[in-house]
N, C-alpha and C positions, 0 to 999 in steps of 0.2 A: 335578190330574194328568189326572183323566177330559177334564176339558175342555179344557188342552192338546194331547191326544191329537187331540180330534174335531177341534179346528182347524187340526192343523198335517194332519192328514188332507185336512179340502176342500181346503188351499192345496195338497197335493201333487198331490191327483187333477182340480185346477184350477179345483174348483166356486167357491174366492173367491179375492180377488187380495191380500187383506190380513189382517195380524193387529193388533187394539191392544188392550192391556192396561189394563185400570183398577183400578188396588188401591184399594180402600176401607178404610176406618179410621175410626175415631170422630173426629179430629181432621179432617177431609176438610173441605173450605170450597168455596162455591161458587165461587170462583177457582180451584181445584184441578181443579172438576169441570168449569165450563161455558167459562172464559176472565178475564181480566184484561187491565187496559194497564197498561203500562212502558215503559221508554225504553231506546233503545240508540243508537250515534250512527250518522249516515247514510253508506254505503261511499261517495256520490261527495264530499260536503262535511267530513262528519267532524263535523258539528255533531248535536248528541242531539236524538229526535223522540221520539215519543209513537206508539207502535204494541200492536198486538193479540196478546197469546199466547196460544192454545185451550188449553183446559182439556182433560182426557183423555176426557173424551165427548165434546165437541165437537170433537179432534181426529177421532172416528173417524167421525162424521154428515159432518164434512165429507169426505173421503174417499169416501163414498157418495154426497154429493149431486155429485161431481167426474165419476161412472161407475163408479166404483171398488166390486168388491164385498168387502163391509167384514164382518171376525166380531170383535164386542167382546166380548172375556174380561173380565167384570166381577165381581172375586175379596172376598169377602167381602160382598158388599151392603148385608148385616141390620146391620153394623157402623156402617152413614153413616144418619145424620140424616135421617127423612124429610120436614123440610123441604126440603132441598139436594135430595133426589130428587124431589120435587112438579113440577119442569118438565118432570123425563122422563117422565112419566105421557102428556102432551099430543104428544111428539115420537112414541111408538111406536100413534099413533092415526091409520090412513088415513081421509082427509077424502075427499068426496066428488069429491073430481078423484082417486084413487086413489095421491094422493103424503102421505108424511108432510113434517111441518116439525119446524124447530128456531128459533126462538128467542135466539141466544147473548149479547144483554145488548152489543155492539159496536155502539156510536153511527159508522155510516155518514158520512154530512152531517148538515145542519140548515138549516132555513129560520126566520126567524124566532124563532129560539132554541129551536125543538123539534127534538129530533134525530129522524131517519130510524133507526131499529133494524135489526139486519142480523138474515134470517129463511131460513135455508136450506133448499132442496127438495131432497128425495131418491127415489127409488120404494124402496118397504118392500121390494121382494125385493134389495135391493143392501146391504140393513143386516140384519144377526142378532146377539144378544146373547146371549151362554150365562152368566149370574149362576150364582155359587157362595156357600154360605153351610156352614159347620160348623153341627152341633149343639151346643148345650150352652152355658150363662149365660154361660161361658169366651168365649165369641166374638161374644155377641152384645149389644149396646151398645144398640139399638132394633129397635122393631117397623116393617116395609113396611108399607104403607097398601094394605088388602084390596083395593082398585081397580087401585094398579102390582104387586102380587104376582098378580095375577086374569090380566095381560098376559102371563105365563110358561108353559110347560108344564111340569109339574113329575115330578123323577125325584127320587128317595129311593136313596141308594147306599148298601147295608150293606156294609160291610169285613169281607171272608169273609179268615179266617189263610192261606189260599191265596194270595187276590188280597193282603194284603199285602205276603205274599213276593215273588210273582212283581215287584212295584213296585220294594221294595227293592232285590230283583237286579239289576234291571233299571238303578237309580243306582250299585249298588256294581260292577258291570261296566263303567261309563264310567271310574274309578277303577283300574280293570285291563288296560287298553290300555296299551300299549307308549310310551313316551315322555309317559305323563300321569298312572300311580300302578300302586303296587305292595302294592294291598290283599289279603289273601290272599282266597280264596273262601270262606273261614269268616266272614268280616264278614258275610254275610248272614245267616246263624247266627246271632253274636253280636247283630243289631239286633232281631231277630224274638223272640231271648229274651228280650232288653230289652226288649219293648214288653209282652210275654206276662206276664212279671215284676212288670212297673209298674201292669196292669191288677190281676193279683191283691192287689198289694199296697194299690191305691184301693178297692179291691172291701170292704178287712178294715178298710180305715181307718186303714191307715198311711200312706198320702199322702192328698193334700187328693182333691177331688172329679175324679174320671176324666176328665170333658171337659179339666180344666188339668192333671193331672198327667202324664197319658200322652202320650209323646212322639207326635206326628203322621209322618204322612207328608214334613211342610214341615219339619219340626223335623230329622228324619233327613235329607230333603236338602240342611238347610244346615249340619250336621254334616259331611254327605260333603265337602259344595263348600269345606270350611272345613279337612278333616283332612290337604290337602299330596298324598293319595293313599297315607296310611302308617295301621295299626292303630295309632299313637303318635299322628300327627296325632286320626284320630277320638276317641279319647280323651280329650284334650285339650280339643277344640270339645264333645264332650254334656258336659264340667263347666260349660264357659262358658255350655250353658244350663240347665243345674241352675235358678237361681235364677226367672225368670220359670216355670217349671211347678212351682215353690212355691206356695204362702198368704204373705204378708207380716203381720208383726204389727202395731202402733201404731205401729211407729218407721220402718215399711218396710224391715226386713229380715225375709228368710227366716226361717219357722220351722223351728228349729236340729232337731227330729225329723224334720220331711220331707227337709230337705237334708240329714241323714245316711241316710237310708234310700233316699235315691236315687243318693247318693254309694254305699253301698253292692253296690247293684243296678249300679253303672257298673261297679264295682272286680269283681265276678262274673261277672257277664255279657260284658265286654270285656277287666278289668284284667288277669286270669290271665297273666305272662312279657311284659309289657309293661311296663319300663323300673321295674321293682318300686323298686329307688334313686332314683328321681326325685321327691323330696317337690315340688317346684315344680309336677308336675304333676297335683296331688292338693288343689292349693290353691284354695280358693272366694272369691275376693274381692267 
């Protein structure tokens, strides 16, 4: 959220000319990240060719080495492999012409059957990267390599119950605009108890460990984006994620005490005159 903020900020006040996103994930492939070929057919013959599609880093370096000043929101980091990040280490290093490069793994030509590599230039003030990482085992898959974490400046954000509200409010109020939902203004009430709830209840060791139990900031916005714009809608969406801010057992399902104690915490904290007849929507599949 902080780092959405700060980037749609430079783009407004003009300081950059773009945004590109890069969600990281443990499943991340270096085709994901830097580019891959594939074929698609050509618009004037119609016969299929062999072309290049940039990976979500290497879309945003190109963009910067174009003129273009580029902020890559790179969400989750600690989550990808740091093999697959080992090239970015070398791209955010000004060489002594005062430009960075990239690398992207696109065979150019070729003479003699060695290809030409495609190696892009850029000036480091046309590129900035703001990585985000959660705390907690819950989100982290691997460790950065003390060299490309050493490239960052680093801010530590504590979540004051203040600023989470104000956050909250701030999505359940897009939900309360005229012609796009009709959430009461107690929905922020009800989300802020529910998180408050779910922390004490991790705390005493009736849900699993707090980093996975307790709903997020991303958790509650895809609740909102998910709930229609109705207190029935949200509802409905935090059962759907009940199950991933469980423990799984051997068989991978949810253990049946967390996801009743957070079912319960739903049913409190939100369910209160909210379609109380509706068994369908109290259903965990």
């Amino acid at each position: 959220y902080t780092a959405e903020e700060m980037a749609q900020d430079y783009i407004t006040r003009g300081v950059y000319d773009a945004i590109v996103r890069i969600q990281g994930s443990a499943s991340m492939t270096e085709a994901d990240f830097f580019g891959y070929q594939t074929t698609m057919p050509d618009p004037v013959t119609g016969q299929m060719r062999i072309v290049w599609a940039d990976g979500q880093y290497t879309e945003a370096f190109r963009l910067a080495s174009q003129g273009k000043k580029v902020i890559a929101i790179f969400d989750e980091i600690k989550q990808v492999s740091p093999r697959i990040l080992s090239p970015m280490l070398t791209s955010m290093v000004k060489l002594s012409d005062g430009k960075i490069y990239l690398r992207t793994g696109r065979a150019l030509t070729s003479t003699d059957g060695v290809a030409a590599m495609e190696e892009l230039t850029a000036d480091p003030m046309n590129f900035r990267i703001i990585a985000t990482a959660n705390e907690g085992a819950g989100y982290q898959s691997a460790d950065m390599s003390i060299a490309l974490e050493d490239r960052f400046m680093k801010y530590h954000q504590q979540m004051s119950a203040a600023e989470f509200q104000r956050i909250v409010k701030s999505y359940v109020d897009v939900w309360r605009a005229p012609g796009v939902g009709c959430l009461p203004e107690v929905a922020t009430t009800q989300l802020v108890k529910l998180r408050s709830e779910q922390q004490k209840a991790a705390q005493t060791g009736a849900l699993a460990a707090q980093d996975v139990s307790v709903f997020s900031i991303r958790t509650i916005s895809r609740i909102l984006a998910n709930s229609g714009g109705t207190v029935e809608g949200m509802l409905a969406a935090a059962f759907a994620m009940v199950f991933q801010h469980c423990e799984q057992n051997h068989n991978g399902k949810a253990i049946e005490t967390q996801e009743a104690k957070h079912i319960e915490l739903l049913n409190a904290c939100i369910g209160p005159g909210v379609l109380k007849n509706d068994h369908s929507l109290y259903t965990i599949s």
